[in-house]
N, C-alpha and C positions, 0 to 999 in steps of 0.2 A: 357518615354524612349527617349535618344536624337536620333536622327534620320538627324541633318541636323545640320551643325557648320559653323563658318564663321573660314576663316584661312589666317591670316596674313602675308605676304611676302612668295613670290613664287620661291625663288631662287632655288639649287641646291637642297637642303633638304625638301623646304616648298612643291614644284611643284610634287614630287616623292612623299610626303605623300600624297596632294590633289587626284593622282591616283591611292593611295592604298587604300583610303579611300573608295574612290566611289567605287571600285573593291567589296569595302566588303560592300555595300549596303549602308554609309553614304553618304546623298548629303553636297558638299560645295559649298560653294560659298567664291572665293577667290578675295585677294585685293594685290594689287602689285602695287609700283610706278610706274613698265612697263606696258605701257596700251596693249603691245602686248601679256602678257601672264593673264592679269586681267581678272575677271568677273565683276566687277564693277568697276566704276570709282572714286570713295570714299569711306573712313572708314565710313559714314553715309549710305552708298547704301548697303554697309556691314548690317549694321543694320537692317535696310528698309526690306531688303531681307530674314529678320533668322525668325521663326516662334515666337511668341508675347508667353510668360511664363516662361521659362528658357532659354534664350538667350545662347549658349556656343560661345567662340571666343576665337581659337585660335591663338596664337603669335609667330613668327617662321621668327626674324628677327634678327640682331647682338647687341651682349648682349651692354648695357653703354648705353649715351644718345637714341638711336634710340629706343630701348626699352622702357624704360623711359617714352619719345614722346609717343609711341604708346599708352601705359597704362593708362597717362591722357588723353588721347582723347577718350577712351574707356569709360574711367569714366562718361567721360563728354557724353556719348550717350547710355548708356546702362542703367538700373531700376534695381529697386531690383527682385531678381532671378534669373540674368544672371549672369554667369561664364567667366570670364578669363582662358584661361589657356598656363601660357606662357612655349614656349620651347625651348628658346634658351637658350646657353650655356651662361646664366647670374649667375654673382657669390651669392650665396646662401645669404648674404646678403640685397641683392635689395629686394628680396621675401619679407621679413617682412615690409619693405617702401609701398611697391608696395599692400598687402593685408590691411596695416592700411589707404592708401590711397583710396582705393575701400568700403571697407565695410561703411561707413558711410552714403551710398548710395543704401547698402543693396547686392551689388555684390561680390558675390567671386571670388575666386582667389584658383588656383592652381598649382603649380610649375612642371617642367617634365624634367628629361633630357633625352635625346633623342640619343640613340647610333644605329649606322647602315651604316651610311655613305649614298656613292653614290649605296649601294648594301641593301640599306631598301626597293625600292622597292618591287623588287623580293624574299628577304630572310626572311622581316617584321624586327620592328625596337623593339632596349631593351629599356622598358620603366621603369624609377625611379620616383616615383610621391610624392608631397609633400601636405600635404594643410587636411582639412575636411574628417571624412572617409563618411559623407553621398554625398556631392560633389564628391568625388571619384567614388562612387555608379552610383551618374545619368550620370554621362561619362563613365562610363565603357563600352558602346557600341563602342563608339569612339577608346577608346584602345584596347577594341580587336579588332579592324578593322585592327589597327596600328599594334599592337605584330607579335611574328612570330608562326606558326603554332607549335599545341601542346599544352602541358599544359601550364594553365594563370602561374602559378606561376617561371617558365623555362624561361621568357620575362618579366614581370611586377611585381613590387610590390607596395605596397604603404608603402614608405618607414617611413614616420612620417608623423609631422607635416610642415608646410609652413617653405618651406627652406631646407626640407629632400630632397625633390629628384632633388634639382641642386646641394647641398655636397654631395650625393651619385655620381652621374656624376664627381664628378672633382674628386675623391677618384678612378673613372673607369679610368680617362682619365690618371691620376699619375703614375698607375699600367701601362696604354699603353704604357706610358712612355719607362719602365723600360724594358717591353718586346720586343717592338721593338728594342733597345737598346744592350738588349740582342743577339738578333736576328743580328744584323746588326754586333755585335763585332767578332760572330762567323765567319759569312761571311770572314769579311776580313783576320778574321787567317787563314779560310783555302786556301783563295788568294793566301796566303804570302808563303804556302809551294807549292815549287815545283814540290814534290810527287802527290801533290793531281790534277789530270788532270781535272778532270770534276766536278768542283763546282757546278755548279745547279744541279748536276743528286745527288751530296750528300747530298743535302738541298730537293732535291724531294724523295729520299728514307725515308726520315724522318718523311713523312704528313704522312704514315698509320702504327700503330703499336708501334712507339716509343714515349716514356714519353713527347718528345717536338713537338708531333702534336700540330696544332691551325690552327688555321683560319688564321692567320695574317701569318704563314710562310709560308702557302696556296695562299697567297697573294705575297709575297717574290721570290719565286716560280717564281708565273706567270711574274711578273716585270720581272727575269731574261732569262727566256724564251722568251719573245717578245724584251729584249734588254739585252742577255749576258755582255756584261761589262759593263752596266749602262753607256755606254759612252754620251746619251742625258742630261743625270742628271747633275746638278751642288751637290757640296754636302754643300750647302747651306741649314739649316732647320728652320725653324719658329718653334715658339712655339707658342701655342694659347693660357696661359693666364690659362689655368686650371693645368700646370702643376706646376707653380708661386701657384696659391692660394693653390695646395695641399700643399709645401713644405713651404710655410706662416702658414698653418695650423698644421704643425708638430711642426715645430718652437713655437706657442702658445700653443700647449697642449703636450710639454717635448717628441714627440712621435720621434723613430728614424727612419728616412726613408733613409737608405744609397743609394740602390737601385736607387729608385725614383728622390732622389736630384744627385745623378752622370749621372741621365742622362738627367737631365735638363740641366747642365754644359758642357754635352757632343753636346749639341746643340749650346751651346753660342759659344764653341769650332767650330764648324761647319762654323762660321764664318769670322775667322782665319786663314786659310789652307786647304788645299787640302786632305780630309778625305775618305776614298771607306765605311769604317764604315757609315758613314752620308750619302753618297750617297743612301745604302742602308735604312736608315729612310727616306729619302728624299721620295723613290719609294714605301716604305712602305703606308705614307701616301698620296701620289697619288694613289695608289691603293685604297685603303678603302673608303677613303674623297671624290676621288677627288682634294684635292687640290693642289693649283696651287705648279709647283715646275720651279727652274729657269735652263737654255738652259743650258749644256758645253760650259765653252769657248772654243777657239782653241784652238789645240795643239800647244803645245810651245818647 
C-alpha cells in the first residue's frame, strides 16, 4: 500500500495537495524550482527519498514542454514498478507519448485531472483517473487522501484507459465554461433593469432551494459581497486551453456544443470592450482558481 509519494511542483494546486495529503496520513516529499517551498533540492533527491519497490511520483506542473521536461527526467531516474502520475491539466494526447515513453523501462504511468481549485484543500479535490486498473488500485490510498469526504465514487472515478482522465477533465472544464457563462449573463440582465435594486441579495436568494443552486454561484455570491460592482475586476478573461481542446474535439467527432463554444467566444469577446458579464467570469474564476485576474482601469 502506498504510504509515501513524491509530488512535483508546489505551486498553488501542488502545495495545497502536499497538505491535504499528509493531513490524511500520506507522507510527501515535494520538489519545487523554489528552494523556498522545496523538500528537496532535486528530481533525483526526489527519488533518493521515496521508499525502493513502487516508486509513486507525482506531476502537478504546467501542462506542454514543462511537463514533457519532467516525465523524461523521471524516466531517466525511476525502475521498473514505480508510477508516474501526472496532474496537470495536460491535453489528453500527451498521456499516450508520455506512457509509451515510460514503460519500456517498466514504469507506469497514470493520468488525473484534478478539479478543486484554490478550495481543494479544505473541500478535497474531483479526481478523473486514466491509465491500468491494477495501478489505479495501489494509489488508491493516495486518492482517497486527495477526494472529498463521502463516497469514493461522488469525487473519483477511473475513468478508462491512459488519456481518459485528462479528456474527462477538459469535457469538466467545457461545461465550466458554459456555466459560469451562464451565470455571469444573468447577472448583468438583472444589472441592466432598474426595478431590480439589489442584485447580489437576488443571486444569494438562489444558493438554497432553486433549480440554479451550485457551488460556483456560491462563489458569485461571495465575489459580489466582498466587491458589489466588481469595480476591482477588469472584464478581461483567459482561457486555459481546455475550453479550445473541448470545442477541437466536438469539431472532430460531428458533436454539437452551442453552449460551450458561445462561451469560449464570449471570452475572446472579453477582450474587446468593456463587458459586466466577463467581469463576472473574471471574479468567478478568481474565486475557485485563484487566478490571477487584471486591476480596473480608471474611470473615464
Amino acid at each position: 500500500m502506498v504510504t509515501h509519494i513524491g509530488l512535483v511542483g508546489l505551486g498553488k494546486m501542488g502545495a495545497n495537495m502536499r497538505s491535504r495529503l499528509r493531513a490524511g496520513g500520506i507522507e510527501v516529499t515535494g520538489f519545487d524550482r523554489n528552494p523556498d517551498v522545496s523538500d528537496v533540492a532535486t528530481l533525483a533527491e526526489l527519488v533518493e527519498a521515496l521508499p525502493a519497490g513502487q516508486r509513486v511520483v507525482w506531476v502537478m506542473v504546467p501542462s506542454g514542454p514543462i511537463t514533457r521536461g519532467v516525465v523524461t527526467e523521471l524516466g531517466e531516474l525511476l525502475t521498473a514498478g514505480d508510477v508516474v502520475v501526472e496532474g496537470g491539466n495536460s491535453h489528453f494526447s500527451d498521456d499516450a507519448e508520455h506512457a509509451a515513453q515510460l514503460a519500456p523501462r517498466g514504469v507506469g504511468y497514470l493520468d488525473v485531472g484534478v478539479s478543486g481549485g484554490v478550495w481543494g484543500l479544505e473541500n478535497g479535490y474531483g479526481l478523473m483517473v486514466g491509465g491500468d486498473a491494477a495501478l489505479v488500485e495501489a494509489v488508491m490510498p493516495v486518492f482517497d487522501a486527495l477526494r472529498p469526504d463521502g463516497p469514493r465514487d461522488e469525487g473519483f472515478v477511473h475513468a478508462g484507459a491512459v488519456g481518459a482522465g485528462h479528456y474527462a477533465k477538459m469535457v469538466h472544464n467545457g461545461i465550466e465554461y458554459g456555466l459560469m457563462q451562464a451565470y455571469a449573463e444573468g447577472y448583468e440582465l438583472l444589472e441592466a433593469k432598474d426595478i431590480v435594486t439589489d442584485v447580489p441579495g437576488t443571486l444569494k436568494a438562489w444558493t438554497r432551494g432553486t433549480v440554479v443552486r451550485s457551488w460556483l454561484l456560491d462563489l458569485l455570491v461571495k465575489a459580489l459581497e466582498e466587491d458589489p460592482e466588481l469595480g476591482a475586476i477588469s472584464d478581461w478573461v483567459e482561457d486555459s486551453g481546455e475550453g479550445r481542446w473541448t470545442v477541437d474535439e466536438a469539431i472532430d467527432s460531428a458533436v454539437p456544443l452551442p453552449v460551450i463554444s458561445a462561451a469560449l467566444f464570449a471570452r475572446f469577446a472579453s477582450r474587446q470592450g468593456a463587458s459586466p458579464a466577463m467581469k463576472a467570469v473574471a471574479a468567478l474564476r478568481q474565486q475557485f482558481g485563484g487566478h490571477a485576474v487584471k486591476p480596473a482601469g480608471p474611470a473615464s
